[in-house]
LOBAVO-21003 format. One record per residue: chain; residue in one letter; x, y, z of N, C-alpha, C in turn. Coordinates in Angstrom, 2 decimals. Example, Ala and Ser with C-alpha at 12.3 -4.5 7.8 and 13.67 -1.06 7.14 Angstrom:
2
kette / rest / n.px / n.py / n.pz / ca.px / ca.py / ca.pz / c.px / c.py / c.pz
A / A / 13.19 / -5.69 / 7.80 / 12.30 / -4.50 / 7.80 / 13.20 / -3.30 / 7.80
A / S / 12.85 / -2.25 / 7.08 / 13.67 / -1.06 / 7.14 / 12.90 / 0.03 / 7.87
***
This chain:
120
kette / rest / n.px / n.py / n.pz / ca.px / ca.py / ca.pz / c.px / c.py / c.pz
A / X / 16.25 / 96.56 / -36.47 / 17.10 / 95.39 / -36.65 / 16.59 / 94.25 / -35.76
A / X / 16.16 / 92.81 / -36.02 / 15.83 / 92.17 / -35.29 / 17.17 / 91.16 / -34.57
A / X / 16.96 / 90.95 / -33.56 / 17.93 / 90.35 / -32.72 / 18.61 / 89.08 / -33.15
A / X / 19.84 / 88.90 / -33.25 / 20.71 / 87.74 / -33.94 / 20.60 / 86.41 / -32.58
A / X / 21.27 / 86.67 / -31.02 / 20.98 / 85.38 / -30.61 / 19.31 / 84.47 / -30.01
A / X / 20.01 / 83.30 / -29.77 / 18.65 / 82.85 / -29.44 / 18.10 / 83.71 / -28.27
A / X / 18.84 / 83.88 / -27.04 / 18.65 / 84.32 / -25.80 / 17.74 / 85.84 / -25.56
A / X / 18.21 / 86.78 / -26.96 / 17.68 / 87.87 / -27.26 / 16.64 / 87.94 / -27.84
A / X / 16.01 / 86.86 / -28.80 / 15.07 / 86.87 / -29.63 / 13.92 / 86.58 / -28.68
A / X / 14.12 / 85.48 / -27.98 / 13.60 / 84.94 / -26.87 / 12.75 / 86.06 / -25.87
A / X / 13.77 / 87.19 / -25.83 / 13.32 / 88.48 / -24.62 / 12.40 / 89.48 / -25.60
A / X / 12.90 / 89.18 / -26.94 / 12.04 / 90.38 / -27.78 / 10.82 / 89.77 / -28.31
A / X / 10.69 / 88.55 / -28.89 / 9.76 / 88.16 / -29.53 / 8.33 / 87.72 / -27.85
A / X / 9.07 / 87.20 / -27.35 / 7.62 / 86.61 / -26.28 / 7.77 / 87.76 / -25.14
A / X / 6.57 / 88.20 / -24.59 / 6.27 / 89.15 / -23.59 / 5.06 / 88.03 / -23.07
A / X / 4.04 / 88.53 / -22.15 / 3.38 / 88.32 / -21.59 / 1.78 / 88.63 / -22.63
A / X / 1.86 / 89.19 / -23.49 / 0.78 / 89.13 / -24.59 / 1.50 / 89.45 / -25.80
A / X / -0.02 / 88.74 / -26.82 / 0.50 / 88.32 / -28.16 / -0.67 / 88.92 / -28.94
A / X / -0.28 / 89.93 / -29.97 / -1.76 / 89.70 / -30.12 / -1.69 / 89.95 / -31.52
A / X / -2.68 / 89.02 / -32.79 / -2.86 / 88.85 / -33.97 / -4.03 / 88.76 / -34.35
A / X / -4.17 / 90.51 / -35.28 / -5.48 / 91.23 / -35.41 / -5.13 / 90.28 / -37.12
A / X / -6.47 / 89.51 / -37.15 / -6.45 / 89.22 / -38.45 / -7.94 / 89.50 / -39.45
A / X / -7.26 / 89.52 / -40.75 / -8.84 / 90.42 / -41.72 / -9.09 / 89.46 / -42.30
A / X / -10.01 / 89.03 / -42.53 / -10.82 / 88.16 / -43.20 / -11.79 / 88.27 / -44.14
A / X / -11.46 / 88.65 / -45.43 / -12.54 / 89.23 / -46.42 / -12.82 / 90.90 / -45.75
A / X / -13.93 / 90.95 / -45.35 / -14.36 / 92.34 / -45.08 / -14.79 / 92.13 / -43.63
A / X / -14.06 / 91.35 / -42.71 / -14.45 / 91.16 / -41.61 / -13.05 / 90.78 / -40.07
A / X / -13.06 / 91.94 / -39.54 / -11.51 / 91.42 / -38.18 / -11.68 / 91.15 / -37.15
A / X / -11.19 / 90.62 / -37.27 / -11.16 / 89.96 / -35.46 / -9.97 / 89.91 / -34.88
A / X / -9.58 / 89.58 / -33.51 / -8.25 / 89.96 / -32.70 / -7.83 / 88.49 / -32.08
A / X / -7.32 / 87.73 / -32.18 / -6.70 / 86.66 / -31.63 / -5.36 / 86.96 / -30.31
A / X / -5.75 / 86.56 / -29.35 / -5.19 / 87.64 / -28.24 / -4.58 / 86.39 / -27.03
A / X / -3.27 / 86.61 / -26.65 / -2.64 / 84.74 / -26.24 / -1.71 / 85.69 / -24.98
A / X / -2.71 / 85.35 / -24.00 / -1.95 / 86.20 / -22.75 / -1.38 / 84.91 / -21.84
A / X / 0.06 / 84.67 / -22.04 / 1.05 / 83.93 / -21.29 / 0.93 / 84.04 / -19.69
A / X / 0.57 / 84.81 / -19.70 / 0.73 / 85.38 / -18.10 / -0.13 / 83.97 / -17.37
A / X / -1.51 / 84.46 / -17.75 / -2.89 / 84.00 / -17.34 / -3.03 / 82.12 / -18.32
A / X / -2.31 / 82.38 / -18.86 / -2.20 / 81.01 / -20.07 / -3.28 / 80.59 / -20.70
A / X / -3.82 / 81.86 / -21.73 / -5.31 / 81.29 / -22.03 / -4.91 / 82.10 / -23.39
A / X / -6.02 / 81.41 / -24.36 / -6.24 / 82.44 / -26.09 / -7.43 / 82.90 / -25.62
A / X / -7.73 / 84.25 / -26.41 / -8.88 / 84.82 / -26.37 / -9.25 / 85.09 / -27.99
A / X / -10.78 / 85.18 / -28.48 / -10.63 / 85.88 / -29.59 / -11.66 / 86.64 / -29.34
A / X / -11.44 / 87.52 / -29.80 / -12.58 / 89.12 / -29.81 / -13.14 / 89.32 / -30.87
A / X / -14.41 / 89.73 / -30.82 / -15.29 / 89.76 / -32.25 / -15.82 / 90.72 / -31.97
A / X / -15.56 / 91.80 / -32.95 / -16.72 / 93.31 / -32.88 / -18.14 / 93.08 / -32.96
A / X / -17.96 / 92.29 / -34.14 / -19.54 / 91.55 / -34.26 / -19.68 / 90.27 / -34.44
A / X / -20.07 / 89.18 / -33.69 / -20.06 / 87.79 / -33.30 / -21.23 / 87.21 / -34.13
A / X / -22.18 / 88.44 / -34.62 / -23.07 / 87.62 / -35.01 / -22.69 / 87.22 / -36.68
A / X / -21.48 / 87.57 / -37.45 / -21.15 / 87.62 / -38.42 / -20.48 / 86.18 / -39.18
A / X / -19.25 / 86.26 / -38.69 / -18.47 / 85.15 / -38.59 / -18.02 / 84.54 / -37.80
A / X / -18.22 / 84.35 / -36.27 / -17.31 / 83.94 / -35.78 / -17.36 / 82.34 / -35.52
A / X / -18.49 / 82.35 / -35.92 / -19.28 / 80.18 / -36.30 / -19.35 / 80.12 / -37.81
A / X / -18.73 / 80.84 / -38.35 / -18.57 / 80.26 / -39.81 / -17.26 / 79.29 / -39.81
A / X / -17.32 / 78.37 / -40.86 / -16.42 / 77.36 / -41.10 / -15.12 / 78.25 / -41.93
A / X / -14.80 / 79.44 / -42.39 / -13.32 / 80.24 / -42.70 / -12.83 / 80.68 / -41.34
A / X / -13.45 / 81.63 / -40.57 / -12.85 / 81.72 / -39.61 / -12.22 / 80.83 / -38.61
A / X / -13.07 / 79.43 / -38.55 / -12.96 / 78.46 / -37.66 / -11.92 / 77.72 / -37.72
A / X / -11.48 / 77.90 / -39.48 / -10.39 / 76.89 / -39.68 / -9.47 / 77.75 / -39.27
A / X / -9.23 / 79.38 / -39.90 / -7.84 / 80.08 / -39.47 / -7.74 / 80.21 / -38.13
A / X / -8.66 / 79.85 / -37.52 / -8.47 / 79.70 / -35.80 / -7.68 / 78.42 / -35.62
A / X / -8.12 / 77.46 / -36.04 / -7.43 / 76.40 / -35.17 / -6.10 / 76.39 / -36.26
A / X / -6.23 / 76.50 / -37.09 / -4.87 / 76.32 / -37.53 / -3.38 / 77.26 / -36.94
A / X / -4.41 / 78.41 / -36.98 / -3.16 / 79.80 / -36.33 / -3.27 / 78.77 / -34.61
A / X / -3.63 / 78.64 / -34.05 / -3.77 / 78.00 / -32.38 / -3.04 / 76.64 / -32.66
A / X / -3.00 / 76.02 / -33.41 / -1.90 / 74.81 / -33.69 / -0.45 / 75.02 / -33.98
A / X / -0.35 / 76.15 / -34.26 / 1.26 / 76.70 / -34.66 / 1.53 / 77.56 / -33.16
A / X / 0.68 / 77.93 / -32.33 / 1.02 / 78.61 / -31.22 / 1.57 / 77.17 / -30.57
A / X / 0.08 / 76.71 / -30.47 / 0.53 / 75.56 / -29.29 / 1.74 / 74.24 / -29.90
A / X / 2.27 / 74.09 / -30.51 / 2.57 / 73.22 / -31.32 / 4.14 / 73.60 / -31.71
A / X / 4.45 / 74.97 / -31.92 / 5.36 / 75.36 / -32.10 / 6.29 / 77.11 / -31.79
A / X / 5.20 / 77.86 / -31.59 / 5.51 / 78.78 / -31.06 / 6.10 / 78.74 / -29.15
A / X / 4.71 / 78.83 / -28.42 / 5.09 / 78.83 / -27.36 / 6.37 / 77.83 / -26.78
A / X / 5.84 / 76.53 / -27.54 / 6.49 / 75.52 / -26.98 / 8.36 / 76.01 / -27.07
A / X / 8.90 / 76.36 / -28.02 / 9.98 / 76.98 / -28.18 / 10.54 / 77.57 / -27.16
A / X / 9.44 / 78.18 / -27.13 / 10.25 / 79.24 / -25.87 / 9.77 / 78.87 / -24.50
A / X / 9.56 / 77.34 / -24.14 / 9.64 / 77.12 / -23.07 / 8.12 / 76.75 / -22.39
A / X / 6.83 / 77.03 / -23.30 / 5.48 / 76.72 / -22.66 / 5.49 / 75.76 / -23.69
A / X / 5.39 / 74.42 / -22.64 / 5.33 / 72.98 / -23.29 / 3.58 / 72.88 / -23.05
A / X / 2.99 / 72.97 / -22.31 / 2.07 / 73.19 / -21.78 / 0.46 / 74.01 / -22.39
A / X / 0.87 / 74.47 / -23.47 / 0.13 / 75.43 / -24.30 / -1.09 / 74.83 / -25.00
A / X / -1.01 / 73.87 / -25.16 / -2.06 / 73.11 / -26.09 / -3.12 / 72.57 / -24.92
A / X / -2.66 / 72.79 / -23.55 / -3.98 / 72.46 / -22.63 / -4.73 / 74.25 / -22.12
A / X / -3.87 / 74.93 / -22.85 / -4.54 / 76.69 / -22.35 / -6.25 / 76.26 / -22.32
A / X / -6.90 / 77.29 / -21.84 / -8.25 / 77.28 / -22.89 / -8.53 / 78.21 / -24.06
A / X / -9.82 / 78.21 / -24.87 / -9.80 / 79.10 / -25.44 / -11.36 / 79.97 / -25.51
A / X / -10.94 / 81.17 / -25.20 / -12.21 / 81.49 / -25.21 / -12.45 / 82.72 / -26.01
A / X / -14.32 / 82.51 / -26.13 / -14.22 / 83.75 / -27.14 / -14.98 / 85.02 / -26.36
A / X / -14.52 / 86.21 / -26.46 / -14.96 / 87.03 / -25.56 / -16.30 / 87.80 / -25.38
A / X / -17.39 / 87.71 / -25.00 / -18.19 / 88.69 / -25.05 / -19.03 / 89.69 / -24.22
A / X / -17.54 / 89.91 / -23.76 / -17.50 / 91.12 / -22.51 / -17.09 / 92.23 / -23.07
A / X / -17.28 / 92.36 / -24.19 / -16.55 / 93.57 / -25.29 / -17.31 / 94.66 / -25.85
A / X / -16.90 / 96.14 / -25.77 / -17.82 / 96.69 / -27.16 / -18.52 / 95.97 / -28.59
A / X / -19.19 / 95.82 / -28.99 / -19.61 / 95.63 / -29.75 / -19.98 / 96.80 / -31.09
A / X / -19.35 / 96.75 / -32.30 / -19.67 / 97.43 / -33.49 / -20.87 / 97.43 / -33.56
A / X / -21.82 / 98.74 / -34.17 / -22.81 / 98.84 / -34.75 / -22.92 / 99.52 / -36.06
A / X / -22.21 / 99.33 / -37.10 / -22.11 / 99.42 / -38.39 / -21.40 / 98.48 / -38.99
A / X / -21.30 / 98.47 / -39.92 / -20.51 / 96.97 / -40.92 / -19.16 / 97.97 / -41.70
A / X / -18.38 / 98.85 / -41.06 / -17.13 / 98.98 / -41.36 / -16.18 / 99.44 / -41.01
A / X / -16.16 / 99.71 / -39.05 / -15.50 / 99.66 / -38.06 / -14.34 / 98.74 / -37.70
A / X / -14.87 / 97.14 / -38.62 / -14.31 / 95.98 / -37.33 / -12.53 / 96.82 / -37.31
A / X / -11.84 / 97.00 / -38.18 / -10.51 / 97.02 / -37.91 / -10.08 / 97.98 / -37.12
A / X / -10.64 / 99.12 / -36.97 / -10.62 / 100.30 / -35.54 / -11.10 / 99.42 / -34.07
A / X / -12.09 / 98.59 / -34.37 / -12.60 / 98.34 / -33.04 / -11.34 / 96.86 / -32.53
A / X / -11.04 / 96.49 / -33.96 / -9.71 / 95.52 / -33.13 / -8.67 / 95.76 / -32.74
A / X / -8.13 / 96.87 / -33.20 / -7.18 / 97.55 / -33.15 / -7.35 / 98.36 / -31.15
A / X / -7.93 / 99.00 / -31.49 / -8.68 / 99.20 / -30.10 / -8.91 / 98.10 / -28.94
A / X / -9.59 / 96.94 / -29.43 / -9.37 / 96.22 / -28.13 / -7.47 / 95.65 / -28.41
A / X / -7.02 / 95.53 / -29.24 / -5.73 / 95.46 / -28.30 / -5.35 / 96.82 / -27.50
A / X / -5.27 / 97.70 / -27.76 / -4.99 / 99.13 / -27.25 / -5.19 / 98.47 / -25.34
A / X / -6.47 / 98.69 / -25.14 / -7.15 / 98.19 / -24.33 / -6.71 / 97.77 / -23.22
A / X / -6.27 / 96.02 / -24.13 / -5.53 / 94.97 / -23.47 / -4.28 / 95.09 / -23.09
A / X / -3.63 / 95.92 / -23.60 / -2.25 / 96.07 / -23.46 / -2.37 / 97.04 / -22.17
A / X / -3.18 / 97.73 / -21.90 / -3.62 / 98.72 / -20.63 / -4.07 / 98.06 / -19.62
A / X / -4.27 / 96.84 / -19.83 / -5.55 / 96.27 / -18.61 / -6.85 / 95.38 / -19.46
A / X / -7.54 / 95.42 / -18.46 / -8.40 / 94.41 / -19.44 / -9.78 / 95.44 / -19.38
A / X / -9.91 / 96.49 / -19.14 / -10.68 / 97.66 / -19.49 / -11.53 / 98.21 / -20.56
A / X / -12.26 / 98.21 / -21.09 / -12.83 / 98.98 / -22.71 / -13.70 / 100.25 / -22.29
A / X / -13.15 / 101.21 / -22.13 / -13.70 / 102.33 / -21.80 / -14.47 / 103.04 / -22.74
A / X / -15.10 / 102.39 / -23.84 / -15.87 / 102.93 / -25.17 / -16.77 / 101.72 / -25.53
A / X / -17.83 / 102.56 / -25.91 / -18.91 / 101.66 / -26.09 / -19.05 / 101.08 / -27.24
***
């Protein structure tokens, strides 16, 4: 059941990470918005694929315009649209072409533990 007042929605919906594993044709990546530290991250199994293509680039800034723009700000981070954003490549990296959604799935696992990747 999701929570009826504002005050509750507020405690359930925002924590200290956010994270939106999104698929893209035959390709995922992890869009990852840690409040704490006040920064976006995005994670790419394999960077050399899409992550400078012009589809991904747009559902990036567009999904990062509804964070900063209207999500966070809601609940109190007015401030969101100066985060930075970075893309990570301190990460495992995939070596086959049909992992990405285990390996995103996984780095949230991860993140939600620490900022750790104990698998190669």
């Amino acid at each position: 059941m999701v929570p009826q007042s504002n005050e509750t929605r507020k405690e359930y919906y925002i924590n200290d990470l956010l994270f939106l594993p999104l698929s893209l044709s035959s390709h995922s990546v992890l869009l990852y918005v840690d409040i704490k530290e006040k920064k976006f991250s995005l994670l790419d199994p394999d960077p050399s694929s899409l992550i400078l293509s012009y589809h991904l680039e747009n559902h990036v800034k567009v999904l990062l315009q509804w964070f900063t723009s209207f999500l966070l700000p809601k609940h109190g981070y007015s401030d969101a649209n100066k985060w930075p954003f970075i893309v990570r490549n301190d990460i495992p990296k995939q070596k086959n072409l049909v992992d990405y959604g285990i390996f995103v799935m996984k780095y949230g696992d991860c993140l939600m533990h620490g900022s750790c990747f104990p698998f190669k």
